[in-house]
N, C-alpha and C positions, 0 to 999 in steps of 0.2 A: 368150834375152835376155842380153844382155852384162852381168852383176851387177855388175860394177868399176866399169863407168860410172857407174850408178846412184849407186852407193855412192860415189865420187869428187863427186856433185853434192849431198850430203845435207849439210846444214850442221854446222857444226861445233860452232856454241853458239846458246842463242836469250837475247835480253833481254826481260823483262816488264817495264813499266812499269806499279808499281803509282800510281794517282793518288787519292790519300785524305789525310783528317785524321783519319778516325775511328779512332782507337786500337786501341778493343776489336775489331771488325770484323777489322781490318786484319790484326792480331798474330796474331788467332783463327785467319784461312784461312792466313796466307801465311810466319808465325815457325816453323812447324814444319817447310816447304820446304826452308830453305836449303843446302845439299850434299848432298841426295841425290839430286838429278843431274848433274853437274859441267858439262852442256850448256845447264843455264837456272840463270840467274841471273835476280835481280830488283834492280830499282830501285824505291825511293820517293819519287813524287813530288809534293811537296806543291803543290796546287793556287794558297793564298794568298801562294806566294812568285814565283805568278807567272814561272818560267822556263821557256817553252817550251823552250827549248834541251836542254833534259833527254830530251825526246822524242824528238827527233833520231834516236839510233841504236837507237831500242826496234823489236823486230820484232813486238809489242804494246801494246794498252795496254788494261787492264782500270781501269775505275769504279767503285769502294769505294761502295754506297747511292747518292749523290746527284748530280742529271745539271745541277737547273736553279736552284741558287744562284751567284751568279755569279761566282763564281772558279771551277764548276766549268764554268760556260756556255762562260766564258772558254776553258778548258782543251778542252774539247768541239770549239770553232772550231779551237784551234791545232793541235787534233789529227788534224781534218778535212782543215784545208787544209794538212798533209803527206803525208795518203794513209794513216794507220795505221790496221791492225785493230785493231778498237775493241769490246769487250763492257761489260755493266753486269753488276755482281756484286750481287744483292738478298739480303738473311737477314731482310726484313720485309717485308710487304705494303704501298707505298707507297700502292698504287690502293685498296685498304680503308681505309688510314687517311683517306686526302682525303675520306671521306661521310662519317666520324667528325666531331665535336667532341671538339676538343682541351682537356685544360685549360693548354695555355702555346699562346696564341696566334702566339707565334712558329715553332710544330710545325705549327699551321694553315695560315700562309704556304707552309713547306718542300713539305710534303705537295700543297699544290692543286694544280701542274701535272699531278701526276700521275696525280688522273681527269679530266681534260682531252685534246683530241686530238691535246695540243701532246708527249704522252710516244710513243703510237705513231706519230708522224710522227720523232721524234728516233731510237724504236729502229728505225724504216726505216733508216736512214744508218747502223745498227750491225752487226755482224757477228753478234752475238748477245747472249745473257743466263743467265748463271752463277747458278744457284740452290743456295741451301744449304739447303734442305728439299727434301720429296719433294708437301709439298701447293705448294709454288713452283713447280718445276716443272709439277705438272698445270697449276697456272692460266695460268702464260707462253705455254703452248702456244700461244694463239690469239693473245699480241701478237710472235711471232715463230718461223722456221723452225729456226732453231738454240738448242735450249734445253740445257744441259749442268749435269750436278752439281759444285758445288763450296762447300762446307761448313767448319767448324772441324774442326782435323787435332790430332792428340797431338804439342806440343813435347818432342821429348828433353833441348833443354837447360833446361827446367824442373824443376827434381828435385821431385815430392809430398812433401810429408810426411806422419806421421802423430798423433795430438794426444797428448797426455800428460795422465794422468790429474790432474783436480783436483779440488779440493773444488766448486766450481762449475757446472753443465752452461752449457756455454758454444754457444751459439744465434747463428747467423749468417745475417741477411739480405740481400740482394746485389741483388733482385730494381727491376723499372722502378717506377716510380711508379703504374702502374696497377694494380702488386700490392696496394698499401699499404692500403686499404681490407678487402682479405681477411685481412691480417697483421693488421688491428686483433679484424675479426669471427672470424675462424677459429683464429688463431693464438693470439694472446693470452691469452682464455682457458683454452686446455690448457698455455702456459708458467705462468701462475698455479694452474692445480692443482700440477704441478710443484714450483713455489716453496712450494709447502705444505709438501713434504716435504725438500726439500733445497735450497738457494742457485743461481739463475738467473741468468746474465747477458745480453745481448740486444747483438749488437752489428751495426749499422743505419747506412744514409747518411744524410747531415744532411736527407732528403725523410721522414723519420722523427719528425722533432727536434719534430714539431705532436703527437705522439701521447706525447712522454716522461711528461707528468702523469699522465697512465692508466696508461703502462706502471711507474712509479713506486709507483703506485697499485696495483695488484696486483703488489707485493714484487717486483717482476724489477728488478735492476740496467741501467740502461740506457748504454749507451756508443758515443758517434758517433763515424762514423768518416768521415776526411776522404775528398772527392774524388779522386780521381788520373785526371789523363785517359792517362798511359800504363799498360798494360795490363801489364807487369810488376812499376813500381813500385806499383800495384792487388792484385798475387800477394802480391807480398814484405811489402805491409801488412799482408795478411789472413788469412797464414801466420803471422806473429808472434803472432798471437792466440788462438792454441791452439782451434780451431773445433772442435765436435765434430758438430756437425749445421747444416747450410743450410737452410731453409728456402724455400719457392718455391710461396705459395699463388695459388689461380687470379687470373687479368688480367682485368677486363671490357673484354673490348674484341675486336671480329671477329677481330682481327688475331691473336689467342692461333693460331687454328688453322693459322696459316701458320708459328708460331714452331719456334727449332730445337731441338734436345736440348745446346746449350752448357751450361747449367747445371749437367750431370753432367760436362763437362769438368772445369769450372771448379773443383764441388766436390771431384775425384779430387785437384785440383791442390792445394789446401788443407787436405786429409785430413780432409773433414766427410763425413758420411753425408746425401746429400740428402733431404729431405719434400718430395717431388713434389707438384702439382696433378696430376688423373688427366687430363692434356691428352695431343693428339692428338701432340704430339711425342715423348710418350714410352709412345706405344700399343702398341709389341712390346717395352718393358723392365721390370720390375719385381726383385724380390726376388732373381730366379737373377742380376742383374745388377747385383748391390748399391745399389739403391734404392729406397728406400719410397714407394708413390704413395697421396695421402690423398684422399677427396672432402673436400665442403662442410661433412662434420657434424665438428663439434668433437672428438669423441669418437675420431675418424682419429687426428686430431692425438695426442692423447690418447694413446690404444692404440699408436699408433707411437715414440714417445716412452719409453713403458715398455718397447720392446721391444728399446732400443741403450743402456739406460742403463750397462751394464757396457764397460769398453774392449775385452774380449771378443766382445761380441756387437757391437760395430762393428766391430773388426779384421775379421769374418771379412767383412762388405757390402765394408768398404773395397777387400779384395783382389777381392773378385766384378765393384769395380765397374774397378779396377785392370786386370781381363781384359777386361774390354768395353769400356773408354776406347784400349788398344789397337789394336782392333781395328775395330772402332763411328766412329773418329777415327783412322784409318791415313793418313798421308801418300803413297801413293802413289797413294791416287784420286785427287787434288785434282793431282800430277803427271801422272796420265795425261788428266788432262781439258786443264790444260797444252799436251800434246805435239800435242792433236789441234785449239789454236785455231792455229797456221799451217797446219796441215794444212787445215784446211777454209777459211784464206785463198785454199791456193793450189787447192782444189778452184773457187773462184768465179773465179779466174782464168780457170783452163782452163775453166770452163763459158762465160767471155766472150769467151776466143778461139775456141772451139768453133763459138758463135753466133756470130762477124766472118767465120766463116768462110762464110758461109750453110750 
């Protein structure tokens, strides 16, 4: 085989078009990418601004979550009727959620097409689906041929920090709204033993703000903290707060078991020591991997709590959790899974010239 040829026909760069509004998502799979391969680049593009023109020269185009709101609808057609390889990138179980009842009926809307058979006839027309879990992909399986990993990677240019000692233990919630019911029953109570012996601070999104009288109420100082829909100025807020422990008690909702292990990211990034729910995302990590996973009884809580009260005995989780955020979140899976959606473009090609052939 003549190899010069080959390698004379290999392209020389590829463009991803990333098509999203969603922040966190977004930041999570694809900010940690950027130069480390100098043959992909990516573009973002926002759907509500409505320029197909953007698409034009992407030799992909990957789907951040959502297929049938309609600026994504919109963006779906534009992107069809130019012929692009096209994937959907999920880190949530759309098809569980749609059986669910939501409590923001607008999350109901979003969610229904997607037990519907209006979602497996759209991912026909797609090239595939990008999963950022391992139970995501089992489930994809069955609503299509090419199912690929692709997950939150470790930002380099996010520097960690680590917390500095106060008078305080300073307690940080970050988690969806479906946690907050476990943060009232689970939680709460082992930060008010806590507050017994030494000053608490609790600091929580404004989906909190219904529980401050209670939290008030058992001696914990309570501090809201604003929204940010970008997922930086999100880091940089909640770094300034001197975090020493995250919290992340269980979801009720199916959907928990499809979710991903971001939240040890996230915490490595703000130098808190996470208190895990004992969920299925975080089923091969514990303590060798600088994280404590609690069950339902208070008493987790409790016992875990007592057991990083020294800056000491967090430093040493932080750094455990430091090697496994590495590693656990390496940017080169999420590149190799990259390099292999043209390739399996042009695998369907040849399979269709193959078949013109008889």
């Amino acid at each position: 085989m003549n190899n010069g040829y080959w390698e004379g026909l290999e392209p020389t760069s590829m463009l991803v078009g990333v098509i999203s509004n969603t922040s966190a998502t977004t930041a999570l799979c694809f900010d940690g990418l950027s130069g480390i391969d100098p043959k992909i680049s990516f573009r973002f593009i926002d759907p509500y601004k409505r320029d197909a023109s953007e698409m034009d020269d992407c030799d992909v185009l990957i789907f951040v979550r959502h297929l049938f709101m309609p600026a994504y609808k919109e963006a779906f057609v534009q992107a069809k009727r130019r012929g692009k390889l096209m994937y959907l990138l999920v880190d949530d179980n759309f098809v569980t959620l749609a059986g669910e009842r939501q409590a923001n009926p607008i999350d109901e809307e979003i969610f229904k097409p997607y037990g519907q058979p209006i979602f497996k006839e759209t991912l026909e027309e797609m090239d595939g689906v990008l999963c950022a879990s391992a139970a995501l992909t089992e489930f994809f399986q069955s609503y299509h041929h090419t199912i690929l990993p692709f997950g939150a990677v470790s930002d380099r240019t996010i520097k960690p920090i680590r917390s500095t000692p106060t008078d305080d233990v300073r307690i940080g919630f970050f988690g969806g709204g479906f946690r907050i019911e476990a943060l009232k029953e689970q939680v709460l109570p082992a930060l008010k033993n806590v507050a017994e012996r030494q000053p608490v601070t609790l600091f929580a999104g404004p989906n909190v703000e219904k529980f401050r009288e209670q939290i008030e109420g058992a001696g914990i100082r309570f501090v809201t903290v604003p929204l940010r829909s970008n997922f930086r100025e999100f880091v940089a807020e909640w770094q300034s707060l001197g975090l020493q422990v995250a919290v992340h008690p269980k979801g009720e909702t199916k959907n928990v078991k499809y979710k991903t292990a971001n939240a040890v990211l996230v915490s490595h990034y703000l130098g808190a020591v996470p208190l895990l729910s004992d969920e299925p995302a975080y089923a091969s990590i514990g303590k060798a991997q600088g994280v404590l996973k609690i069950g339902r009884n208070t008493k987790n809580f409790s016992t875990a709590l007592a057991s990083i009260e020294t800056a000491s005995q967090r430093d040493i989780l932080l750094a455990r959790m430091a090697r496994f955020c590495e590693t656990n979140f390496d940017p080169m899976a999420n590149i190799e899974t990259i390099r292999k959606l043209r390739c399996n473009g042009w695998a369907e090609d040849i399979a269709v010239f193959t078949r013109s052939l008889g």
